[in-house]
KEPAVO-518862 format. One record per residue: x, y negated, z negated of N, C-alpha, C in turn; residue in three letters; chain. Coordinates in nm, 2 decimals. Each point is the difference from the previous one (the first is absolute). Example, Ala and Ser with C-alpha at 12.3 -4.5 7.8 and 13.67 -1.06 7.14 Angstrom:
BEGIN
r n_xx: 1.32&n_yy: 0.57&n_zz: -0.78&ca_xx: -0.09&ca_yy: -0.12&ca_zz: 0.00&c_xx: 0.09&c_yy: -0.12&c_zz: 0.00&r: ALA&c: A
r n_xx: -0.04&n_yy: -0.11&n_zz: 0.07&ca_xx: 0.09&ca_yy: -0.11&ca_zz: 0.00&c_xx: -0.08&c_yy: -0.11&c_zz: -0.08&r: SER&c: A
end
This chain:
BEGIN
r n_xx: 5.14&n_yy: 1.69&n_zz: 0.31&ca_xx: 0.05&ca_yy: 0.13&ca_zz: 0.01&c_xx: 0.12&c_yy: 0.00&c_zz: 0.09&r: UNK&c: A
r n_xx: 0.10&n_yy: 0.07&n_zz: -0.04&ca_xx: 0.09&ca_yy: -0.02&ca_zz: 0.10&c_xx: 0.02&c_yy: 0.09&c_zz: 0.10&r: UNK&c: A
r n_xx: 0.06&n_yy: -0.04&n_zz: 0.14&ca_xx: 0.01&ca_yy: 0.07&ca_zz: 0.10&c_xx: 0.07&c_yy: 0.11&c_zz: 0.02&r: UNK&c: A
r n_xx: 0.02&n_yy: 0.13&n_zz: 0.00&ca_xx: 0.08&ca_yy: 0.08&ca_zz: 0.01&c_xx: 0.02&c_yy: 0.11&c_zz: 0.11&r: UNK&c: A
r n_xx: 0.12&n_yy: 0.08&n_zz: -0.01&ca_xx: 0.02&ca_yy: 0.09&ca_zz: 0.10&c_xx: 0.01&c_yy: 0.14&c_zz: -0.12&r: UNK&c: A
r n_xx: 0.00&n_yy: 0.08&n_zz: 0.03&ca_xx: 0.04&ca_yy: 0.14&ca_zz: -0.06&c_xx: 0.04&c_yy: 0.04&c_zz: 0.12&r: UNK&c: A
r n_xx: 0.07&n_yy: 0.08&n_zz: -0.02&ca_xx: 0.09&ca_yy: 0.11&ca_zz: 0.06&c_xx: 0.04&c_yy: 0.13&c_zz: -0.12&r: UNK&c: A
r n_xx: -0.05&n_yy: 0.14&n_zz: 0.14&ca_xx: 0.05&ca_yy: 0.13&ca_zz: -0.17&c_xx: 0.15&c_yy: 0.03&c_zz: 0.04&r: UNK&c: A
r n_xx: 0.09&n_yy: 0.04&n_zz: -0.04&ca_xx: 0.11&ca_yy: 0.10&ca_zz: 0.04&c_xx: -0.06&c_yy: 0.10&c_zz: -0.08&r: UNK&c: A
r n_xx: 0.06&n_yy: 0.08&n_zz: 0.00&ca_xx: -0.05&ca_yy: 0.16&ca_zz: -0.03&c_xx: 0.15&c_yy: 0.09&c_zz: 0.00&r: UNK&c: A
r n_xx: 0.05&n_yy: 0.03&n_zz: -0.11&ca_xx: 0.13&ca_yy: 0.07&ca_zz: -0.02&c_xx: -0.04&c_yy: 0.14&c_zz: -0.07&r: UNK&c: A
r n_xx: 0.07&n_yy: 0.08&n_zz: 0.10&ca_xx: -0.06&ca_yy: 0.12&ca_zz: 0.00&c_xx: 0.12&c_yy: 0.08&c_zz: -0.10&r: UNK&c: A
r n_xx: -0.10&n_yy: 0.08&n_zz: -0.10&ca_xx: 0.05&ca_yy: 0.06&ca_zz: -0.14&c_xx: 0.05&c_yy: 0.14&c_zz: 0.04&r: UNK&c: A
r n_xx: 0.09&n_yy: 0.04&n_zz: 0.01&ca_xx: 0.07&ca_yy: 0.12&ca_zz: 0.10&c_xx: -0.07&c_yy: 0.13&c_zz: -0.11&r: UNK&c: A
r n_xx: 0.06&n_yy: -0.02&n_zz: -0.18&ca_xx: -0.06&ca_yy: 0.15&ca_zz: -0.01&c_xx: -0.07&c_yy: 0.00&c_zz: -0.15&r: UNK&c: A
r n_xx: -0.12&n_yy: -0.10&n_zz: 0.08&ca_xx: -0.10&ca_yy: -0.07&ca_zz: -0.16&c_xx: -0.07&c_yy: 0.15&c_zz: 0.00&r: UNK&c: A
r n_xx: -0.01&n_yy: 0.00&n_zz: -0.15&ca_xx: -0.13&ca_yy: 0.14&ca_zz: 0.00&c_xx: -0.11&c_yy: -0.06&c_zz: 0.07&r: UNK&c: A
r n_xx: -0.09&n_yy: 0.08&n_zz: 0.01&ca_xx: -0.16&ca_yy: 0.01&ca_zz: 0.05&c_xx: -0.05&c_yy: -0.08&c_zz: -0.11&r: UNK&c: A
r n_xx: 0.00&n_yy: -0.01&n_zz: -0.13&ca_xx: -0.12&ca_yy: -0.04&ca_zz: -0.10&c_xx: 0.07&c_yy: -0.17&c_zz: -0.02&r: UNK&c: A
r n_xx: 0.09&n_yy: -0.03&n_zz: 0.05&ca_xx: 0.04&ca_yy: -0.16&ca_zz: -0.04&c_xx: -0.07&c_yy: -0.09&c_zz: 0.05&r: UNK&c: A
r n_xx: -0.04&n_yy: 0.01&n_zz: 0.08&ca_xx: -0.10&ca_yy: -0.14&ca_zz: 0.01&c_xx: -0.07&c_yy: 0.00&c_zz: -0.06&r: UNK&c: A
r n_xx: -0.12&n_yy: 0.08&n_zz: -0.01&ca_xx: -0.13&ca_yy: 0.05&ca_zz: -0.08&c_xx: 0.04&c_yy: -0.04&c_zz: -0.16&r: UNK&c: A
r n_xx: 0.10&n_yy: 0.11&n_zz: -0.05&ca_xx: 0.08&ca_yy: -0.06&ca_zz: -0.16&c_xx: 0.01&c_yy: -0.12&c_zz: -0.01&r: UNK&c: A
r n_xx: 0.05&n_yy: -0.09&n_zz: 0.12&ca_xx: 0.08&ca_yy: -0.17&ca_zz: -0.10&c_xx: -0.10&c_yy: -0.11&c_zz: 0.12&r: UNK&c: A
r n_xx: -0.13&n_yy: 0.05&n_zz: 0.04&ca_xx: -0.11&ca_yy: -0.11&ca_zz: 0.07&c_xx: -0.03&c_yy: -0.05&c_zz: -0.08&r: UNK&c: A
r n_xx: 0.01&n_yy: -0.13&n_zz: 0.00&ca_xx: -0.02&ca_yy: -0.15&ca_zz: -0.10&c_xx: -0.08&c_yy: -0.12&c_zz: 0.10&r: UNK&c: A
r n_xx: 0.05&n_yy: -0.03&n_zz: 0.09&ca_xx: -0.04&ca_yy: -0.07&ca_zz: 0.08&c_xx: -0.07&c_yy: 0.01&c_zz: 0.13&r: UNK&c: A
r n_xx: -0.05&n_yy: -0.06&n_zz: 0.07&ca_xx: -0.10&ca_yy: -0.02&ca_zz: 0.09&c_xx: 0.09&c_yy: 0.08&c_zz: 0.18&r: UNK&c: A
r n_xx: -0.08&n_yy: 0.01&n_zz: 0.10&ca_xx: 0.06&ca_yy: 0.06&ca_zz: 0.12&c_xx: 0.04&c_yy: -0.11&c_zz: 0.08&r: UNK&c: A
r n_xx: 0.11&n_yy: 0.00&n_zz: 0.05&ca_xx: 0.04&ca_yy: -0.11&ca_zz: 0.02&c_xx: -0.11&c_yy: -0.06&c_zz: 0.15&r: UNK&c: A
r n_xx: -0.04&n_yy: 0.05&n_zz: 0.02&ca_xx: -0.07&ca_yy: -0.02&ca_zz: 0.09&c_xx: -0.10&c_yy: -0.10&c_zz: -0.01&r: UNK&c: A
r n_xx: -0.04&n_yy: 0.00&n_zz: -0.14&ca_xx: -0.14&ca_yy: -0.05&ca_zz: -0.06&c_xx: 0.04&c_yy: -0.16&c_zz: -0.04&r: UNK&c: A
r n_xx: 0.14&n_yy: 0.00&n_zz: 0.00&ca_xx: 0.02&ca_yy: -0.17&ca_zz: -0.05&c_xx: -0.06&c_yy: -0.09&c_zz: 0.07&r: UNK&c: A
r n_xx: -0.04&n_yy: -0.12&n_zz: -0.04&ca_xx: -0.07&ca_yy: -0.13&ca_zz: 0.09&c_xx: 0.06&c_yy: -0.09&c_zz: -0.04&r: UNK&c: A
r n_xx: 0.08&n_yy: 0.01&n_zz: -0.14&ca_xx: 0.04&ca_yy: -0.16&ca_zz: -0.02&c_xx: 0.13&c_yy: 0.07&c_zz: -0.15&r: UNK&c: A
r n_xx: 0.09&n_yy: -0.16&n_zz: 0.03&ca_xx: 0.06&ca_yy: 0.06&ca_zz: -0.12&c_xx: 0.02&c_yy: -0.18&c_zz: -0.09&r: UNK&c: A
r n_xx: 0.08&n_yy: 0.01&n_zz: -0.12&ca_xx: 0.09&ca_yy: -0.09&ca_zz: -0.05&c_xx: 0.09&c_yy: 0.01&c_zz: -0.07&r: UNK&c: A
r n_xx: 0.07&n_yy: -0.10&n_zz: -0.05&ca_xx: 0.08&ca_yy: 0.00&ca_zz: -0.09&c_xx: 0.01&c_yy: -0.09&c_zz: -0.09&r: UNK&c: A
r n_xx: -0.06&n_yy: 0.02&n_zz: -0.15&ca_xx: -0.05&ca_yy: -0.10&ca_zz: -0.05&c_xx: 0.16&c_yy: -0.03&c_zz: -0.06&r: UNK&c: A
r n_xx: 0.15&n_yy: 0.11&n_zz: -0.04&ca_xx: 0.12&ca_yy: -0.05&ca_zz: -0.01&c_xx: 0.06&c_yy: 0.08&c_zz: 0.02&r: UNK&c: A
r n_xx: 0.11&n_yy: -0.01&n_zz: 0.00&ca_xx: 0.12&ca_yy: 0.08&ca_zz: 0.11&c_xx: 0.00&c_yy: 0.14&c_zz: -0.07&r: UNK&c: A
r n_xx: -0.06&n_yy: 0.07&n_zz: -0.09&ca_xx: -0.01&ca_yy: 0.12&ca_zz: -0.10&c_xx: -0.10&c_yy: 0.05&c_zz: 0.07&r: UNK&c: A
r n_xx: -0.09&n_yy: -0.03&n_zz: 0.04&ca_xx: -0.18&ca_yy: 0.04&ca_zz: 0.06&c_xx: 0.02&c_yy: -0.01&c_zz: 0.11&r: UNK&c: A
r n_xx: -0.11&n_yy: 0.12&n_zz: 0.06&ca_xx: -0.09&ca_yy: -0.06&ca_zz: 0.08&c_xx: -0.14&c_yy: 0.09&c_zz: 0.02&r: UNK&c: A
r n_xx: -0.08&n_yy: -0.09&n_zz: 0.00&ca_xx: -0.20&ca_yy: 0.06&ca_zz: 0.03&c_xx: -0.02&c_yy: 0.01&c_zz: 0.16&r: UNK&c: A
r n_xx: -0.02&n_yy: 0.09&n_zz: -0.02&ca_xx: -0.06&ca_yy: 0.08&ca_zz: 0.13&c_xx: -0.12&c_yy: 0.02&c_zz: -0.01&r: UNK&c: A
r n_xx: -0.10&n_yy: -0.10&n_zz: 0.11&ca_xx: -0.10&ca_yy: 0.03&ca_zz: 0.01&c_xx: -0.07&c_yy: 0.13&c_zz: 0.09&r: UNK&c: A
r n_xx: -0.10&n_yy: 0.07&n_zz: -0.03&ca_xx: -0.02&ca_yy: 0.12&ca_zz: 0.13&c_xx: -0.11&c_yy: -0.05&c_zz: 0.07&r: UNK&c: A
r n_xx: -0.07&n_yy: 0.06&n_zz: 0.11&ca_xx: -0.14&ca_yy: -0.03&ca_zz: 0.03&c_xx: -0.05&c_yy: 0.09&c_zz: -0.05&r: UNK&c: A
r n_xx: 0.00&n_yy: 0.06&n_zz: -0.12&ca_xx: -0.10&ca_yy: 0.09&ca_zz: -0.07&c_xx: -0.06&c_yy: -0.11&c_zz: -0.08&r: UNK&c: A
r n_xx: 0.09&n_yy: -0.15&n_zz: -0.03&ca_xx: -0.05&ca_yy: -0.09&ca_zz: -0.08&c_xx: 0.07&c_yy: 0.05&c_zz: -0.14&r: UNK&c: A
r n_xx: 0.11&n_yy: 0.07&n_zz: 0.01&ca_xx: 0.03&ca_yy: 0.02&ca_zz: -0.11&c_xx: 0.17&c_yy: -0.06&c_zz: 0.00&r: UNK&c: A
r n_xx: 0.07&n_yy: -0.06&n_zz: -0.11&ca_xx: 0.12&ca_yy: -0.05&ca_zz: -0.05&c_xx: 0.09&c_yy: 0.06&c_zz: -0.06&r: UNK&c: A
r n_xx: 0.12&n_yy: 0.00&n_zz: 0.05&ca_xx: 0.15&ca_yy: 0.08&ca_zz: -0.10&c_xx: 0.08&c_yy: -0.09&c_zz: -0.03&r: UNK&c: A
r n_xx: 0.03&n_yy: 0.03&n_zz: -0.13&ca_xx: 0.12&ca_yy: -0.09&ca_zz: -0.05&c_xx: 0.14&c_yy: 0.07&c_zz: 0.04&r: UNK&c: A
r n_xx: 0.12&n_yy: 0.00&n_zz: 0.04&ca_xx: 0.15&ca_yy: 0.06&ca_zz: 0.08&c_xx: 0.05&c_yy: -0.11&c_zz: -0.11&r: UNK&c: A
r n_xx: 0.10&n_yy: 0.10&n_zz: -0.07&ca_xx: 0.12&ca_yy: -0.06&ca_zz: -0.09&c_xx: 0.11&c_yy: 0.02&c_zz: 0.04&r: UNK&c: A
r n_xx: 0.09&n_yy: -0.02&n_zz: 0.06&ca_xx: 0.12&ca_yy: 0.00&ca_zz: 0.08&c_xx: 0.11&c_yy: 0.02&c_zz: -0.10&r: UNK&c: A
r n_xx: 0.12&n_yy: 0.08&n_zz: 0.00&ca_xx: 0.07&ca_yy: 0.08&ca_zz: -0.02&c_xx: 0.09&c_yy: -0.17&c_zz: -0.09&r: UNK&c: A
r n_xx: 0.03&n_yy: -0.03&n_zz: 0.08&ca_xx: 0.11&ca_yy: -0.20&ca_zz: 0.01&c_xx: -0.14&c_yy: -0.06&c_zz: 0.08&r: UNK&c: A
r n_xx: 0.04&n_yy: -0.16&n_zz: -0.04&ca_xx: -0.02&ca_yy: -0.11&ca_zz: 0.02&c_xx: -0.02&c_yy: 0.01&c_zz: 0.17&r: UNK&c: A
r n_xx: -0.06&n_yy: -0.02&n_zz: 0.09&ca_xx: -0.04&ca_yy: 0.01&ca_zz: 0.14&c_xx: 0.04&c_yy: -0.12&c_zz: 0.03&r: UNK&c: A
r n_xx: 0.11&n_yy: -0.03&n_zz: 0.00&ca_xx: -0.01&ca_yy: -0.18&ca_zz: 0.07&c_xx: -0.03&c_yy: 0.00&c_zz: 0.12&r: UNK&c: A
r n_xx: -0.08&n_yy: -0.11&n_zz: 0.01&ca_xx: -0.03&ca_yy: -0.04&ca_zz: 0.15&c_xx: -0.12&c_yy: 0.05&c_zz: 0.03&r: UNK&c: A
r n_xx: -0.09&n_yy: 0.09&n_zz: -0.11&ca_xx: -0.14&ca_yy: 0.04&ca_zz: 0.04&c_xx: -0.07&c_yy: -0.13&c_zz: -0.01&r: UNK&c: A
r n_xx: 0.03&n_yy: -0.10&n_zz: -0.06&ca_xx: -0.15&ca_yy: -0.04&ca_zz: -0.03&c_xx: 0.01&c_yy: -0.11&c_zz: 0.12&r: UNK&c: A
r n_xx: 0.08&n_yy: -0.03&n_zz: 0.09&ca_xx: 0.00&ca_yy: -0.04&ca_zz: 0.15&c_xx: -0.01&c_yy: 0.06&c_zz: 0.11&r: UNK&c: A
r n_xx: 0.04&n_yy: 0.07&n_zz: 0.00&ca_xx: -0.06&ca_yy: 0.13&ca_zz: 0.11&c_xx: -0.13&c_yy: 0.00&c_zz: 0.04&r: UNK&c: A
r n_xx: -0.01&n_yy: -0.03&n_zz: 0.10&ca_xx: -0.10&ca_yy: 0.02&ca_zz: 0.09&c_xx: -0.01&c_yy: 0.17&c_zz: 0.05&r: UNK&c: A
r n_xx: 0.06&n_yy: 0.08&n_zz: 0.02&ca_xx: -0.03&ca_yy: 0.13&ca_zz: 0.07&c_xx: 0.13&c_yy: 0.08&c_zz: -0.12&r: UNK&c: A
r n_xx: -0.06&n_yy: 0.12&n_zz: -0.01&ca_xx: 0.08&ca_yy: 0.11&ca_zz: -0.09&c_xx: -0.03&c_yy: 0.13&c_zz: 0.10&r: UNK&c: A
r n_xx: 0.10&n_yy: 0.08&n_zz: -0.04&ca_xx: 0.00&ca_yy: 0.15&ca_zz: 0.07&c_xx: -0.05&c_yy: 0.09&c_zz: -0.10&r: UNK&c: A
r n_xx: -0.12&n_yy: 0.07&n_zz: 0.00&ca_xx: 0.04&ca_yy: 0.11&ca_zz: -0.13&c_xx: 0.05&c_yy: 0.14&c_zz: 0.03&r: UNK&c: A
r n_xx: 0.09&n_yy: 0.05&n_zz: -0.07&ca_xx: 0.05&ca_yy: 0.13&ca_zz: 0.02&c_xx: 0.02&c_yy: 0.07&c_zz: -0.11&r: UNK&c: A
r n_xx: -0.04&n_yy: 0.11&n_zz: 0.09&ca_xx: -0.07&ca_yy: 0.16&ca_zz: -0.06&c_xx: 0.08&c_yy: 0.09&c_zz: 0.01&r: UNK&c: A
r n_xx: 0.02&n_yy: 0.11&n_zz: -0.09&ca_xx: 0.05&ca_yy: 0.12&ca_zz: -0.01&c_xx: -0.07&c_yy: 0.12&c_zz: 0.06&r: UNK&c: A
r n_xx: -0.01&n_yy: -0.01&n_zz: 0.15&ca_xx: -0.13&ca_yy: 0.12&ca_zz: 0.06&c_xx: -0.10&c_yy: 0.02&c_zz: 0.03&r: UNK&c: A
r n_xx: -0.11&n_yy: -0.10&n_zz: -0.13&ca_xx: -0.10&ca_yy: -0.02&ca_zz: 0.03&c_xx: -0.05&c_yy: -0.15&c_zz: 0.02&r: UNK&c: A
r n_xx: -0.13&n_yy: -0.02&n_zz: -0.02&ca_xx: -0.04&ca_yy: -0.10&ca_zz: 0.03&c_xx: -0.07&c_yy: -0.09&c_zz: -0.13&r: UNK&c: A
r n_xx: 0.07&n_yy: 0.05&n_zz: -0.13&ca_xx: -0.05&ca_yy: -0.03&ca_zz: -0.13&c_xx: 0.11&c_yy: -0.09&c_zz: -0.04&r: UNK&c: A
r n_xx: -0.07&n_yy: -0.10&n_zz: -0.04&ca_xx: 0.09&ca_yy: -0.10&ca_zz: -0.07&c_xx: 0.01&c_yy: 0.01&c_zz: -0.19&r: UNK&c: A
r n_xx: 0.08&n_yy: 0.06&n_zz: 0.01&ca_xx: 0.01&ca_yy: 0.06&ca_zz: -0.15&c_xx: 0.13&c_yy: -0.04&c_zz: -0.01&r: UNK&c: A
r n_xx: 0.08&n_yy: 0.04&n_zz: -0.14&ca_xx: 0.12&ca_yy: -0.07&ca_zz: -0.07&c_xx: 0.09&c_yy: 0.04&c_zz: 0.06&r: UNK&c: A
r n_xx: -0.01&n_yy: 0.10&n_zz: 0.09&ca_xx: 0.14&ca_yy: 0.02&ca_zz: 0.11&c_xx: 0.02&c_yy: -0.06&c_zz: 0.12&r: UNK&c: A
r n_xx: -0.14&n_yy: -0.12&n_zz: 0.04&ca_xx: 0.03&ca_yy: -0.09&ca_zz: 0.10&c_xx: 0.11&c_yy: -0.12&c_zz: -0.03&r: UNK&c: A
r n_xx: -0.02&n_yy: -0.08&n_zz: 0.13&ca_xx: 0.09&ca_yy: -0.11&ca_zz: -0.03&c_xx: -0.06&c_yy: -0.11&c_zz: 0.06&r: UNK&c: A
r n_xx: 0.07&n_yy: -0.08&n_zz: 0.06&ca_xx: -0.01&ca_yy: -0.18&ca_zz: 0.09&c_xx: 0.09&c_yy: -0.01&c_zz: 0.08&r: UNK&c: A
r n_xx: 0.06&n_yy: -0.04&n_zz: 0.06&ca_xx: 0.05&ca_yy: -0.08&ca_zz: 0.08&c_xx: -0.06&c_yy: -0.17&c_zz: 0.03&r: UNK&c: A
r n_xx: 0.07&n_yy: -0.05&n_zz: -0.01&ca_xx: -0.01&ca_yy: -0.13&ca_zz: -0.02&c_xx: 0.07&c_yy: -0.04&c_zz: 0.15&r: UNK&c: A
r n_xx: -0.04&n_yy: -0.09&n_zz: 0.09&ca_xx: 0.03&ca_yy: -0.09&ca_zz: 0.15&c_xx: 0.16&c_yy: 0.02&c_zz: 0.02&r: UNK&c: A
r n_xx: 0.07&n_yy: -0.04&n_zz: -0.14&ca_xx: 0.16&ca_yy: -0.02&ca_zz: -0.01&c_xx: 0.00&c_yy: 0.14&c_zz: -0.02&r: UNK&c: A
r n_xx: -0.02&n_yy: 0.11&n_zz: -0.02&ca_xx: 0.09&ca_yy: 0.13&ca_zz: 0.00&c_xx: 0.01&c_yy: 0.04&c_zz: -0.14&r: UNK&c: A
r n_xx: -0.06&n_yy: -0.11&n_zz: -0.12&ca_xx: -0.04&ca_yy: 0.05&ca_zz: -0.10&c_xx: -0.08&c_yy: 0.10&c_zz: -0.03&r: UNK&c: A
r n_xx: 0.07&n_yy: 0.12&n_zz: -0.09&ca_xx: -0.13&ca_yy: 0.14&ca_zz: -0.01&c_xx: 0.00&c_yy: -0.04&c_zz: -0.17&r: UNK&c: A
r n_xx: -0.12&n_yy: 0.05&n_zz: -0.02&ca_xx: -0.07&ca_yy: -0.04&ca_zz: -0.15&c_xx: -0.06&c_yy: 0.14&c_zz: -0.02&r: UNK&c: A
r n_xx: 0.03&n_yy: 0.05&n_zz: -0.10&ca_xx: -0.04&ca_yy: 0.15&ca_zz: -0.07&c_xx: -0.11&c_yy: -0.03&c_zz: -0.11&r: UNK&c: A
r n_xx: -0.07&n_yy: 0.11&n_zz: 0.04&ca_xx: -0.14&ca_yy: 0.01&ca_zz: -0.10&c_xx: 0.04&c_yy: 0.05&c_zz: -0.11&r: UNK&c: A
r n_xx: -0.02&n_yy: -0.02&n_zz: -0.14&ca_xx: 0.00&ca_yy: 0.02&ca_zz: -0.13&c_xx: -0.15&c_yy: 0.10&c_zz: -0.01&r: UNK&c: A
r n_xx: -0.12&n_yy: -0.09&n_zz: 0.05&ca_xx: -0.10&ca_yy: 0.07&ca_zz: -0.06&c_xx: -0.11&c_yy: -0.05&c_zz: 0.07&r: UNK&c: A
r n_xx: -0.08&n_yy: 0.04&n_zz: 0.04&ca_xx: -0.17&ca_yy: -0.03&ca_zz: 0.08&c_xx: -0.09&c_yy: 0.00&c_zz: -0.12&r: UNK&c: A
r n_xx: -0.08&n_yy: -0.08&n_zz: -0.01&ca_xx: -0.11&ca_yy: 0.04&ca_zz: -0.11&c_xx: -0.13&c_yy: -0.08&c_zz: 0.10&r: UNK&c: A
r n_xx: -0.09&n_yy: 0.08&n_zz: 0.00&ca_xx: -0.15&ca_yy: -0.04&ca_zz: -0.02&c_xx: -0.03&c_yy: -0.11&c_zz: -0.07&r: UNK&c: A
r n_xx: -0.07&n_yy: -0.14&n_zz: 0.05&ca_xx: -0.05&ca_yy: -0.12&ca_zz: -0.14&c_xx: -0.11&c_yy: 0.00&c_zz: 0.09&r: UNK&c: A
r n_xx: -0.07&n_yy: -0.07&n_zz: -0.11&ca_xx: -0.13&ca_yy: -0.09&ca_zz: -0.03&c_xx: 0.02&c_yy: -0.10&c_zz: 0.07&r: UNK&c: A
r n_xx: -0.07&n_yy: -0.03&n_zz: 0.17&ca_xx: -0.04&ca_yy: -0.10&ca_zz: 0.04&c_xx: -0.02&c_yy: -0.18&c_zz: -0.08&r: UNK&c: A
r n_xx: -0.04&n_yy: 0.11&n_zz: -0.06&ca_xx: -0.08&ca_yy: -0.19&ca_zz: -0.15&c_xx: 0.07&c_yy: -0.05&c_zz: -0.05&r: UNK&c: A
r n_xx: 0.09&n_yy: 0.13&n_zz: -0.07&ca_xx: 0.12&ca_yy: -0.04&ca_zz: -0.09&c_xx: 0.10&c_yy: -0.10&c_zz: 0.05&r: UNK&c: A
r n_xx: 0.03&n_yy: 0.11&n_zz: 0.14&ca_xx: 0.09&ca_yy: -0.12&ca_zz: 0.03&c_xx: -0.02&c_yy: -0.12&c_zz: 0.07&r: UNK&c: A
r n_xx: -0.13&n_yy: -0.02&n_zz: 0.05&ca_xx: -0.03&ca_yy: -0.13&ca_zz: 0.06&c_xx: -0.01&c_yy: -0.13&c_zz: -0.11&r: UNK&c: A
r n_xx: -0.04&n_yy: 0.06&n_zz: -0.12&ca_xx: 0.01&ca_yy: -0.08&ca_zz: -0.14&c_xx: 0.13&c_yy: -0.01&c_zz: -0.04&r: UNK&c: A
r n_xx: 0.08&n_yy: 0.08&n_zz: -0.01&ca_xx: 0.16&ca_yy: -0.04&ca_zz: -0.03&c_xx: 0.06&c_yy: -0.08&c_zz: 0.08&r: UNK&c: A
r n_xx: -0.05&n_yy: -0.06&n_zz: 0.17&ca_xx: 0.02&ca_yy: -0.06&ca_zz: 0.07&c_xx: -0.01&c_yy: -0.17&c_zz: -0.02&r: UNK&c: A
r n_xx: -0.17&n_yy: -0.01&n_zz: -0.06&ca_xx: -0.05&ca_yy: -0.13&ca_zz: -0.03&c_xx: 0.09&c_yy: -0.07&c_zz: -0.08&r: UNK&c: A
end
């Protein structure tokens, strides 16, 4: 498993309605991450300690994720990592979310083998 750091930034959404986070929550509290990867510069799985896994499709090609040792994730106000977050990458690379989805543990550990 590899070693990591997280770090959150948190960028504050000056005049989001009230119902936007609740409407576009896809993904897990950032809080809850324990592990992540990058199986190619398109992805990346986010493990939580609920024991549960997200697949993140990135907007462009993330170069440089799948070396990275430590990523920043940032948020639009809250603490949900849903398709309005991003990355930061060590070099000052930021990587935008396309899309969060919920997987199958199994699934993907078998698409792995």
């Amino acid at each position: 498993m590899k070693s990591i750091g997280v770090f959150l930034l948190s960028a504050l959404l000056a005049s989001a309605p009230s119902f936007a986070a609740d409407s576009f929550r896809h993904g897990p509290d950032i809080d809850r991450v324990k592990n992540w990867r990058a199986p190619d510069s398109k992805t990346l799985i986010i493990e939580t300690y609920g024991d549960h896994s997200y697949r993140v499709k990135f907007f462009n090609s993330c170069i440089g994720i799948r070396s990275a040792e430590t990523i920043a994730f940032v948020t639009k106000g809250t603490d949900d990592l849903d398709q309005f977050a991003s990355i930061i990458l060590p070099d000052g690379t930021r990587c935008r979310f396309e899309s969060v989805t919920r997987i199958d543990d199994k699934v993907y550990t078998d698409a792995e083998d």
